[in-house]
N, C-alpha and C positions, 0 to 999 in steps of 0.2 A: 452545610454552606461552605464555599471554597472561599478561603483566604487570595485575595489580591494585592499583590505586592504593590508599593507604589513606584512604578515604571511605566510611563507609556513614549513608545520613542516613535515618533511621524519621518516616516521616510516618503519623499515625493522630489520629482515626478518617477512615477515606474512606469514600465510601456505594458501597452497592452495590442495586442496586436487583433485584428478582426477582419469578417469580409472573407469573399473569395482571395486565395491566394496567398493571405494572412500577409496582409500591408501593415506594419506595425505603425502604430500612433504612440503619443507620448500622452500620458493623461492628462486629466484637468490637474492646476493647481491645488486645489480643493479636495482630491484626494489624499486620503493617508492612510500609511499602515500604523496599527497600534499592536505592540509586542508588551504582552502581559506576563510577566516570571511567573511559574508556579510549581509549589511545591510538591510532591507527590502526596505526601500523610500535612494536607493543610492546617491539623491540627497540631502537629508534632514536625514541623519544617525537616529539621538535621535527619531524620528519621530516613536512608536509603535504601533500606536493603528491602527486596522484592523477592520471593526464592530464591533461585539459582541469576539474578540479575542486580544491580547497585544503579540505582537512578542518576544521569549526570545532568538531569536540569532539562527543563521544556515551558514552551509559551503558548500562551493563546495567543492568535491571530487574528485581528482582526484589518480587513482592507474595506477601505469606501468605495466598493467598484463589483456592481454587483452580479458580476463575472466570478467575481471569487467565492470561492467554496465547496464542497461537495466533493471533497478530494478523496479521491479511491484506491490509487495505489502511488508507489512512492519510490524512487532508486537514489540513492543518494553515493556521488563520487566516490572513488577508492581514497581520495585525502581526506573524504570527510567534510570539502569544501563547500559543495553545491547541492542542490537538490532539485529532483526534477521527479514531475506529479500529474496525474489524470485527473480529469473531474470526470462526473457521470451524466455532466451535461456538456460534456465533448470537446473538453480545452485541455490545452500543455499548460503545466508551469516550471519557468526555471527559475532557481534564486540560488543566493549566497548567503552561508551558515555562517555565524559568529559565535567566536566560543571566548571563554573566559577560562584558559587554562584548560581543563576536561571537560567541565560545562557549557551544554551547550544553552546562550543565553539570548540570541536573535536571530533576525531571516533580513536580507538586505538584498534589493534589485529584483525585487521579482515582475518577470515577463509574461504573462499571457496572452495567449494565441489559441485559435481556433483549430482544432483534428482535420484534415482533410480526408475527405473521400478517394475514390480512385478516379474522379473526371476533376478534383483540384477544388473541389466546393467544401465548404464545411458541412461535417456529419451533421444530421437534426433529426428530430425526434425520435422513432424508437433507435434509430442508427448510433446515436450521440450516447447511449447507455457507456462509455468506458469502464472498464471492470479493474481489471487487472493488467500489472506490464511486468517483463522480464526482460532482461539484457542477454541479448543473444552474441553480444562480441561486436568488438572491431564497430561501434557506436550507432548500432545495429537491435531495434527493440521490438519486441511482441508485445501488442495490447489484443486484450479479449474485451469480447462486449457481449451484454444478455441484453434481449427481448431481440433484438435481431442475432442470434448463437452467433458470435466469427470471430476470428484472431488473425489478426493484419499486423504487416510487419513493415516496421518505417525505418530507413537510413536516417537516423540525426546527428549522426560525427560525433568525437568522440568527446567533442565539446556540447554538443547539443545546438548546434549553432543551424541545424536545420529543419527547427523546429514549424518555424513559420511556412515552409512550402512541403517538407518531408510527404510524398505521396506513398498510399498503402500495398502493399504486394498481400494477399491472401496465403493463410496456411490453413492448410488441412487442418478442419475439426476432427477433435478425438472422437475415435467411434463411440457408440452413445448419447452422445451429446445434443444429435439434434430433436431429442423428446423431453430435453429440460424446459421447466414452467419458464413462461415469461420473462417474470423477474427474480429468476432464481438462479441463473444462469452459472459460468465458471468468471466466481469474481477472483480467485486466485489460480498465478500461473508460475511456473518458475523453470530453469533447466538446470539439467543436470547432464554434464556431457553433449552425445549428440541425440537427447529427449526433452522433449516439452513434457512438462507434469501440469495437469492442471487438474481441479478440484470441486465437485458438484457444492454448492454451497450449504443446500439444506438436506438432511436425511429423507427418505421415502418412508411416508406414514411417519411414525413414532420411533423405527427400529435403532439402535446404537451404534449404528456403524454410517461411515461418509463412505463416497465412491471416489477415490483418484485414478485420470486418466493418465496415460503415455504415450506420446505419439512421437514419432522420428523425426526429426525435425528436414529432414533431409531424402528420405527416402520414405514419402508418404507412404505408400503404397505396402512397407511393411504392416501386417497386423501391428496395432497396439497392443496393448495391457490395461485393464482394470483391476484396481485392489481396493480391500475392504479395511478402512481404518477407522479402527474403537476409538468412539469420543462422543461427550455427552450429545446426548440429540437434537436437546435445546438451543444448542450452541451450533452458528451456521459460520461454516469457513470465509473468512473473507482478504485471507492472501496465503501464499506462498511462497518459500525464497529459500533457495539454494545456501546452504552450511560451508560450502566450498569444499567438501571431504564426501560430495555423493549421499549426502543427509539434506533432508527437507527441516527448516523450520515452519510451522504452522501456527497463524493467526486467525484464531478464534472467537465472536462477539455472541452475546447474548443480551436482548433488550423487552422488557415488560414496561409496561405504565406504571404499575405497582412499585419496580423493584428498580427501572433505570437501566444503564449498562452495566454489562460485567464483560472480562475481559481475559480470554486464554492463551496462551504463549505456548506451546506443546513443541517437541523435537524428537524426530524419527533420525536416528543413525544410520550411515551407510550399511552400516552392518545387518537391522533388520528389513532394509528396502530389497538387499542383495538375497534374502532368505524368503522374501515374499511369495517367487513362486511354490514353495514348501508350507504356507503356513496357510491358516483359512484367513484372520485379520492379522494386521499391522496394529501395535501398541503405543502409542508414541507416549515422552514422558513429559509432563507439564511443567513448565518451567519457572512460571509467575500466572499470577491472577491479578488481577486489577479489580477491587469491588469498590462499589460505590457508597458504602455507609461511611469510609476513614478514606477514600483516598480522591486523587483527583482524576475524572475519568470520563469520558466524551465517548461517540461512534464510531471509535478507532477501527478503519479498516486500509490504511496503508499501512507496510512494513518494510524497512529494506535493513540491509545485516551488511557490514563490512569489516575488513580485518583493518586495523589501525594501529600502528605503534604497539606492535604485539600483543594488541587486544582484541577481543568481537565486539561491536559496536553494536546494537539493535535499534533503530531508529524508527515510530511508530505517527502516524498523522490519522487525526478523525475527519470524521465527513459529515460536516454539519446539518444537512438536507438541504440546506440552503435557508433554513429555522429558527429565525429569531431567540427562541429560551435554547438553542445548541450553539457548539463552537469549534471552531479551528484549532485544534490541537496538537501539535510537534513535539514528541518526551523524543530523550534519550535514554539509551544503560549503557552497560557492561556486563558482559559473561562473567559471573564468579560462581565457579559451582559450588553447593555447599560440599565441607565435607564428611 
């Protein structure tokens, strides 16, 4: 059972924006956000060390607007300041992060707004699946989506401030891609240089290896690359995010009835990506695990990774289904590798 700290802080009104066009409105009075502290080991609060990671404090989230939720992938500013997020049922979010010193301990001003299409309508039904996003530069982002396979690319400034009309430019799917199941699509995306890496989410059959794409981001029409990376099979990829040295970090989930979520953190070096054409699989190394008997842990499948004040940041959001007994969840860490 997870320990709830006693904090709930009602921030209102926040806009939400909807509709063709994404006209923002200001909500009702009557909504609020309620931001819940919580500890990573509920049992043992002070308790931060995660392998090679130090927890710096995360909340549940909970908004009266039932737009909110089901958040899938996640970028969070180079200050650390903002944060900006998919759902899988086809919204932006932006908001503003409050820290207390390192910790991070609230979310303040959050906007949502509807994905646009390419005729300016909101994405809906299988279209609206949002999976994954990357920052392509210059405020400039890739989202991918499954059950319709595609990766559209929106100008939102470098502030995010064009979130509400941003229309989608189409990029080349990695080759392969278009015989992925339904909903199993590439929830994780990230680049590296001038490559899109994106990431099959479940293994084929039972076998221990995932498939990574690469595709130019610029010059479709070069072949890609597919490689083979060892990791448990159970375990289905559900983001990807650039190390800033030409290394992928990889986020991992695993969910049974029985057993609940569990949670992988894995990192490939530049070093072994650059050897891939040499090698049969890629190894990457596990960095933290998140399990469910001692700690506190939700459907984490956003991630985003920043360098701050000479540290690596990793910043993680779950996605609730939209599920009443799930939750909204925002941790922080810290890079410390052991030694």
């Amino acid at each position: 059972m997870l320990v709830r700290l006693g904090l709930s802080v009602c921030l209102c009104p926040f806009l939400i924006a909807c509709g063709g066009g994404g006209e923002a409105q200001t909500a009702s009075e009557s909504a609020s956000l309620s931001l819940t502290p919580l500890p990573l080991f509920p049992d043992d609060p002070g308790r931060t060390r995660l392998g090679d990671l130090r927890y710096l404090g995360g909340v549940a989230l909970d908004l009266d607007e039932e737009r909110f939720g089901g958040w899938s992938a996640l970028d969070i500013s180079p200050d650390g300041g903002r944060l900006l997020a998919v759902s899988d049922s086809g919204y932006w979010m932006t908001a503003s992060l409050q820290y207390d010193g390192d910790a991070l301990v609230g979310l303040s001003e959050p906007h949502i707004t509807v994905i646009l299409d390419e005729a300016g309508e909101p994405v809906s039904d299988d279209f609206a699946d949002s999976e994954g996003l990357a920052d392509l530069g210059d405020g400039a982002y890739a989202v991918s989506f499954e059950r319709e396979h595609r990766i559209w690319r929106y100008e939102l400034g470098e502030d995010w401030s064009g979130v509400d009309d941003a229309l989608p430019t189409p990029l080349a799917n990695p080759l392969g891609t278009e015989a992925l199941p339904n909903n199993a699509g590439m929830e994780g995306i990230a680049v590296i240089g001038d490559w899109l890496w994106s990431a099959q989410e479940h293994t084929t059959g039972n076998a221990p290896v995932h498939i990574f794409f690469r595709t130019h981001l610029f010059e479709p029409e070069q072949t890609g690359n597919s490689y083979l990376v060892a990791m448990e099979p159970e375990f289905g990829v559900t983001e990807l995010e650039s190390d800033g040295a030409d290394g992928l970090y990889i986020l991992q989930r695993f969910w049974s009835r029985d057993v609940g979520n569990r949670i992988h953190i894995l990192h490939l070096t530049a070093e072994q990506i650059a050897e891939a054409p040499n090698v049969t699989e890629l190894h990457p190394t596990l960095l933290a695990a998140i399990e469910p008997d001692e700690m506190s842990v939700d459907n984490f499948e956003g991630m985003a990774v920043i360098e701050r004040e000479g540290q690596t940041r990793l910043f993680l959001i779950s996605d609730d289904n939209y599920n009443d007994s799930q939750r909204t969840l925002l941790f922080s860490f810290v890079l410390e590798l052991r030694q």
